[in-house]
N, CA, C and O of each residue as an XYZ file, in Angstrom:
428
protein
N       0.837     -1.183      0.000
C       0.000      0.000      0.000
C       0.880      1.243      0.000
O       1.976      1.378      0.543
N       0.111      2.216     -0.791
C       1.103      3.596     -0.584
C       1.153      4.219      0.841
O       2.226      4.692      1.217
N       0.251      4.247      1.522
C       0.662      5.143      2.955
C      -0.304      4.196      4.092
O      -1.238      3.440      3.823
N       0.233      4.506      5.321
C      -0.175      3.142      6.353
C      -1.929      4.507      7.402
O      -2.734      3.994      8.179
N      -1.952      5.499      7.162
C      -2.668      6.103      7.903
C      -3.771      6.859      7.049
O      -3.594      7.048      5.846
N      -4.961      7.304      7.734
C      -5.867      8.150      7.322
C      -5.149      9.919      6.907
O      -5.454     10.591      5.921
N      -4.479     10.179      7.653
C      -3.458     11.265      7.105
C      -2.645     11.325      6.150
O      -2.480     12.350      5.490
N      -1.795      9.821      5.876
C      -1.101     10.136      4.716
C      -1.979      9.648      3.405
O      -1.468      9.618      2.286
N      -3.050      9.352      3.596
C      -3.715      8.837      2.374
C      -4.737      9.856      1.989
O      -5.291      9.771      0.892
N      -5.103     11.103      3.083
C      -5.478     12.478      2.389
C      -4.653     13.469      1.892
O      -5.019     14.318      1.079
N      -3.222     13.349      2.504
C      -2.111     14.095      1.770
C      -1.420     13.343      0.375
O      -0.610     13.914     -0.355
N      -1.812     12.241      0.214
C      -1.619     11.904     -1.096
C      -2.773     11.855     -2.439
O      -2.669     11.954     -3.662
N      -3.722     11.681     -1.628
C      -4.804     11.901     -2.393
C      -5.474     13.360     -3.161
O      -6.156     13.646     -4.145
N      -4.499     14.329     -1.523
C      -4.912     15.548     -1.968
C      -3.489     15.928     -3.095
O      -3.467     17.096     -3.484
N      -2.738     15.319     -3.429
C      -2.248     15.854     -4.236
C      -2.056     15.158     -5.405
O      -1.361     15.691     -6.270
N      -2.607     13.907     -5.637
C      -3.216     13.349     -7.061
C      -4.171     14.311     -7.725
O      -4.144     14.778     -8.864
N      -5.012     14.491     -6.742
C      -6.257     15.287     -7.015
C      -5.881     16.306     -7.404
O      -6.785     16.680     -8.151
N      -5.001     17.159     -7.400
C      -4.598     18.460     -7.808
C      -3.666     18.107     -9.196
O      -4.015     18.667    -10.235
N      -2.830     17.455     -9.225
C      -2.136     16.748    -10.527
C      -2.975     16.555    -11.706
O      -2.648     16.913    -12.837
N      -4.744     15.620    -11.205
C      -5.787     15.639    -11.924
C      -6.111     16.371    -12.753
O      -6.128     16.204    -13.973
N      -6.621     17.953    -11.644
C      -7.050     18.736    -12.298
C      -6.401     19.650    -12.726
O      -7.046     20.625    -13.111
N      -4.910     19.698    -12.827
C      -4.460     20.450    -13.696
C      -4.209     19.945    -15.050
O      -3.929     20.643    -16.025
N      -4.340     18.592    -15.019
C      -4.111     17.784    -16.940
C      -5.296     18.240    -17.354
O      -5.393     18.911    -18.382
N      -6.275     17.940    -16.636
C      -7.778     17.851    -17.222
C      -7.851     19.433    -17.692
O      -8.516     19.612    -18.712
N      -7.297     20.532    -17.127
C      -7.442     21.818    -17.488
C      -6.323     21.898    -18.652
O      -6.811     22.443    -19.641
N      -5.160     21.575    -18.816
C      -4.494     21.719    -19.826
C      -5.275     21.111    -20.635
O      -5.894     21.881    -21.370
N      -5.493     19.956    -20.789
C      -5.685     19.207    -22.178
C      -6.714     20.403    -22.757
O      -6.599     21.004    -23.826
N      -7.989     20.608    -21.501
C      -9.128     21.443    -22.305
C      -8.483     22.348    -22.751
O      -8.498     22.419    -23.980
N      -7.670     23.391    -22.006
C      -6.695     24.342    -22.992
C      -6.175     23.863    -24.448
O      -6.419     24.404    -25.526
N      -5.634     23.060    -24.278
C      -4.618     22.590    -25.466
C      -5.781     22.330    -26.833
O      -5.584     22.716    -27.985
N      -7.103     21.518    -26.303
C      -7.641     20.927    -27.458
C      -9.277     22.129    -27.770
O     -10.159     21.765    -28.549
N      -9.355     23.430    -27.034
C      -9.647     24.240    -27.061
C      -9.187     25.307    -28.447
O      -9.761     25.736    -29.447
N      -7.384     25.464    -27.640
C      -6.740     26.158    -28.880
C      -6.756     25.848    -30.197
O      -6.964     26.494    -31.224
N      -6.392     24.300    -29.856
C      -6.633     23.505    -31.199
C      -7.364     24.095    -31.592
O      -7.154     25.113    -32.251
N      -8.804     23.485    -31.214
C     -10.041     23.746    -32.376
C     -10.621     25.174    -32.917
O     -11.298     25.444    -33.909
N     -10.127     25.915    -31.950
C     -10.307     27.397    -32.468
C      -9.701     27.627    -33.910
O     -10.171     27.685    -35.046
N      -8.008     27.767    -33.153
C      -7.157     28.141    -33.814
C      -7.318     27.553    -35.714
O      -7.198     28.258    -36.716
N      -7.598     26.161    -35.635
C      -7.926     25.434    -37.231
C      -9.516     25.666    -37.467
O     -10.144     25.024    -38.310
N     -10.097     26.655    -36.631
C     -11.788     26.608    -37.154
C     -12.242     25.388    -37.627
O     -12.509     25.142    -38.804
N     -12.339     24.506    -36.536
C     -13.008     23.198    -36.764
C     -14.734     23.532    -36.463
O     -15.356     24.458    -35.944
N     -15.096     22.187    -37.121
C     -16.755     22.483    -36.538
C     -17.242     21.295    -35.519
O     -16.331     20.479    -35.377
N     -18.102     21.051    -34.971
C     -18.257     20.109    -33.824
C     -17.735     18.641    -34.264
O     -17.003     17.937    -33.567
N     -18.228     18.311    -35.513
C     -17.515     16.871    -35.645
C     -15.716     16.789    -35.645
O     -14.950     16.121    -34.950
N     -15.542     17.473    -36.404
C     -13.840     17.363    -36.556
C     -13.690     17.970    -35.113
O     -12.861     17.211    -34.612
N     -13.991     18.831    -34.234
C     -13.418     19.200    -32.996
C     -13.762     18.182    -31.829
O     -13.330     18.541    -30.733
N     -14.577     16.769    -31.854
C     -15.004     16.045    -31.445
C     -13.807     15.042    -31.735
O     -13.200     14.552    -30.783
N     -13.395     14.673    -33.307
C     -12.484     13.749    -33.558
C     -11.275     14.157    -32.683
O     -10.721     13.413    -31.873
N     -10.919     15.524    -32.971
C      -9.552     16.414    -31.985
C      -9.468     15.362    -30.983
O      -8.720     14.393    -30.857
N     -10.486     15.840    -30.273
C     -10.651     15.321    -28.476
C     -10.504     13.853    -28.508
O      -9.690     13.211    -27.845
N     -11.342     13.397    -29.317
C     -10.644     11.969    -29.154
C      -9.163     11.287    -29.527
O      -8.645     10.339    -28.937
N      -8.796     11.790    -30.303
C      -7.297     10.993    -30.881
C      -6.765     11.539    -29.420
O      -6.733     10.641    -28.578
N      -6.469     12.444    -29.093
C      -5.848     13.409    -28.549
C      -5.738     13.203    -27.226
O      -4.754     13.512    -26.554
N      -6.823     12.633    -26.788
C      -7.155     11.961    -25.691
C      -6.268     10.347    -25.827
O      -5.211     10.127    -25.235
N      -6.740      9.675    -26.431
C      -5.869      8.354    -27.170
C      -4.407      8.583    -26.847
O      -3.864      8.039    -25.885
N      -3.770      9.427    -27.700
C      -2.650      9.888    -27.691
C      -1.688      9.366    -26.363
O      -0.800      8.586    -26.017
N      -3.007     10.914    -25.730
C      -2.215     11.332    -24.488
C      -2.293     10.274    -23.397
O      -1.272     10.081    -22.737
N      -3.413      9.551    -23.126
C      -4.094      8.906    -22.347
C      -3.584      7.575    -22.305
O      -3.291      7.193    -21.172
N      -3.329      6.446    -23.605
C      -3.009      5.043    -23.562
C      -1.457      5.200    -23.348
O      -1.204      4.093    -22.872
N      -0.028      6.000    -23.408
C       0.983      5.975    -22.847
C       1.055      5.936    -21.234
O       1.901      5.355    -20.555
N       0.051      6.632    -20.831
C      -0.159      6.687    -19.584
C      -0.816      5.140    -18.958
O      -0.162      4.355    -18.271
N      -1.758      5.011    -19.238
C      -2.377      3.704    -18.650
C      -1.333      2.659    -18.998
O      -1.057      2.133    -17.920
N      -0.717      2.174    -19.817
C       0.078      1.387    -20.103
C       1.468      1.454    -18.934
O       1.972      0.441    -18.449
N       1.823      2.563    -18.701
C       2.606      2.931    -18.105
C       2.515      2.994    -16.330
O       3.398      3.011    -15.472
N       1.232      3.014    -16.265
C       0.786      3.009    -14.961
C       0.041      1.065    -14.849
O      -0.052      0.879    -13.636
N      -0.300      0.147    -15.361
C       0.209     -0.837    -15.507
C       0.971     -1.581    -15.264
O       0.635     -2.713    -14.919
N       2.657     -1.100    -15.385
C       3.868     -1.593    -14.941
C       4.193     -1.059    -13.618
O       4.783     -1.710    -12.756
N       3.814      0.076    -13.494
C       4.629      0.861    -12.439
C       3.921     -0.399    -11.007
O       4.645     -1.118    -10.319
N       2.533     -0.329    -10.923
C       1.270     -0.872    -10.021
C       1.757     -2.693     -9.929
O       1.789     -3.371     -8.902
N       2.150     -3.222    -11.586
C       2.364     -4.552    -11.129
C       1.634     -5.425    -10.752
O       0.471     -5.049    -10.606
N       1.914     -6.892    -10.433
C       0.870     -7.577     -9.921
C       1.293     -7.513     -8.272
O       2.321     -7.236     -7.654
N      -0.549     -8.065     -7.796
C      -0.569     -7.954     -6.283
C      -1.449     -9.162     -6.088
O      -2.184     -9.726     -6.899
N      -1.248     -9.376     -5.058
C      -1.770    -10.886     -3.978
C      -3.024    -10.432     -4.289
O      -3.337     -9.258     -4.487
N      -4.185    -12.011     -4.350
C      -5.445    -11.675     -4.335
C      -5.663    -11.317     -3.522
O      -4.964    -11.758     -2.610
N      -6.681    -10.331     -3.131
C      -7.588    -10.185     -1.393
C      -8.469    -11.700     -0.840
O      -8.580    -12.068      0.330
N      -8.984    -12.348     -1.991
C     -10.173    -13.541     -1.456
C      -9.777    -14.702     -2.821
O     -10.010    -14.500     -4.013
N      -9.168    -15.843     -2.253
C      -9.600    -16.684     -3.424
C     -10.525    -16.995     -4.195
O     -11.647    -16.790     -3.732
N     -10.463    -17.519     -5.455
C     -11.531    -17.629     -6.354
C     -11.986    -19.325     -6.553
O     -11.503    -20.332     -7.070
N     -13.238    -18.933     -5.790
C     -13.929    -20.420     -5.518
C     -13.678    -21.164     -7.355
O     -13.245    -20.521     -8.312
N     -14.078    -22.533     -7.364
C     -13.857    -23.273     -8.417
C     -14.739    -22.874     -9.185
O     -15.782    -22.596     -8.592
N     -14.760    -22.729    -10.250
C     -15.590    -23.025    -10.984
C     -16.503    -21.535    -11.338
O     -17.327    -21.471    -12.251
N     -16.190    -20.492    -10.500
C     -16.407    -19.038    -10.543
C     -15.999    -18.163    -11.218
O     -14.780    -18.280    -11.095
N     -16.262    -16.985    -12.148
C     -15.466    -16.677    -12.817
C     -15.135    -15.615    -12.388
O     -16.066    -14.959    -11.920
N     -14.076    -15.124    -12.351
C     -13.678    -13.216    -11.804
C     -14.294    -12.563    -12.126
O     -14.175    -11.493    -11.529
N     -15.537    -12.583    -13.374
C     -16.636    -10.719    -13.398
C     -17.195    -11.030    -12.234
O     -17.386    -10.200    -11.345
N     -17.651    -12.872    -12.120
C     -18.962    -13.190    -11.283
C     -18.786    -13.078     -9.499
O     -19.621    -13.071     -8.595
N     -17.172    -12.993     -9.515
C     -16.522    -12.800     -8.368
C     -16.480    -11.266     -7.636
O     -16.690    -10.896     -6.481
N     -16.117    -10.585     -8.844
C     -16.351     -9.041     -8.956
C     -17.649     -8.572     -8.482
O     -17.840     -7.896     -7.471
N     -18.580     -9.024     -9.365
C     -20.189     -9.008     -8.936
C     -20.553     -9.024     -7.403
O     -21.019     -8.138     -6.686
N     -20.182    -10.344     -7.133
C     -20.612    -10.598     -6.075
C     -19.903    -10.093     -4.639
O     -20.547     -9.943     -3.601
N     -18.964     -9.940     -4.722
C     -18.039     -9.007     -3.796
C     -18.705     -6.786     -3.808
O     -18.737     -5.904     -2.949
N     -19.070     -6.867     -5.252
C     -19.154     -5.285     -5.076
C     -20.756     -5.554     -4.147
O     -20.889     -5.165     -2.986
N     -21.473     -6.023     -4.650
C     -23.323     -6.103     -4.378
C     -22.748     -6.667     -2.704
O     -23.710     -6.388     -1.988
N     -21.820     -7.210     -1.936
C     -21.859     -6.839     -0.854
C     -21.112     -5.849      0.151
O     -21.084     -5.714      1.374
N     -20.445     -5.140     -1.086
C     -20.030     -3.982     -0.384
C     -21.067     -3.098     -0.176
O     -21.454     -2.667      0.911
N     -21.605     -2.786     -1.553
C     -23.251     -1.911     -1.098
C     -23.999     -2.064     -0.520
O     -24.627     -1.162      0.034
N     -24.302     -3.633     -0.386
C     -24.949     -3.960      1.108
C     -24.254     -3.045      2.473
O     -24.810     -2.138      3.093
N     -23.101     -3.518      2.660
C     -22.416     -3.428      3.821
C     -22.724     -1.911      3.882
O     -23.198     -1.537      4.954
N     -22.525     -0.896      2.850
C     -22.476      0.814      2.991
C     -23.881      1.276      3.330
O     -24.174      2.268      3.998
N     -25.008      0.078      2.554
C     -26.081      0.745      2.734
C     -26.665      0.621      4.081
O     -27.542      1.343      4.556
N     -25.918     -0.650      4.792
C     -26.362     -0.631      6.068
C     -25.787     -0.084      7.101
O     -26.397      0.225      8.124
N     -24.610      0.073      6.922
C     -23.556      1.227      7.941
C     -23.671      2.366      7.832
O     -23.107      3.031      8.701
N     -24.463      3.139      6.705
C     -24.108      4.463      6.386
C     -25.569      4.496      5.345
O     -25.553      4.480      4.114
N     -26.572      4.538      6.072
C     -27.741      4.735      5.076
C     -27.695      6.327      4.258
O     -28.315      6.627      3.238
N     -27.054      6.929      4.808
C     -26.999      8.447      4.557
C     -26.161      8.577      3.198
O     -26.428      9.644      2.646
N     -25.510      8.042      2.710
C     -25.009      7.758      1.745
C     -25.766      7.210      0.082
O     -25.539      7.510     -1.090
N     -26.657      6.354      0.722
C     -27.496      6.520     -0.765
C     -28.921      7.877     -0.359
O     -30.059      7.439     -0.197
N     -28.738      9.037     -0.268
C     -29.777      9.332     -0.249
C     -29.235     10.675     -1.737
O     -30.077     11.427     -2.227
């Protein structure tokens, strides 16, 4: 795990979160200028955003991939089960678990 406490996992979080939103504001800058600057019209300024996104975006995930690595399961996978159905069934009792600890949360 990256940090062992409730403190260091809001001081890291709070500064992903800021890393976030400064790409998310460049890119809109960047693919903004773009489309001005070449007087595109909604479709071609739509294509922009997507390659562009592509581009920028699959070096990254790929890259964050390796960095993350593999990790120990949390719960073995009964026989014959498949990992979405494992997935499934693990999230539908987390929402259980939230909706009953923390009803205030789905409202």
């Amino acid at each position: 795990e990256l940090v062992h406490s409730d403190e260091g996992l809001a001081r890291v979080s709070a500064g992903l979160r800021f890393w976030q939103l400064l790409g998310q504001l460049l890119y809109l800058g960047a693919v903004s200028g773009a489309v001005t600057a070449l007087e595109l019209g909604d479709v071609a300024s739509a294509r922009v955003a997507q390659v562009s996104s592509i581009v920028v975006g699959l070096p990254m995930l790929v890259r964050a991939w390796y960095v993350f690595g593999p990790r120990p399961s949390k719960h073995p996978l009964e026989d014959g089960r498949s990992l979405w159905v494992a997935g499934v069934v693990e999230l539908w009792g987390t929402a259980r678990s939230l909706a009953s600890e923390s009803p205030g949360l789905a409202k």
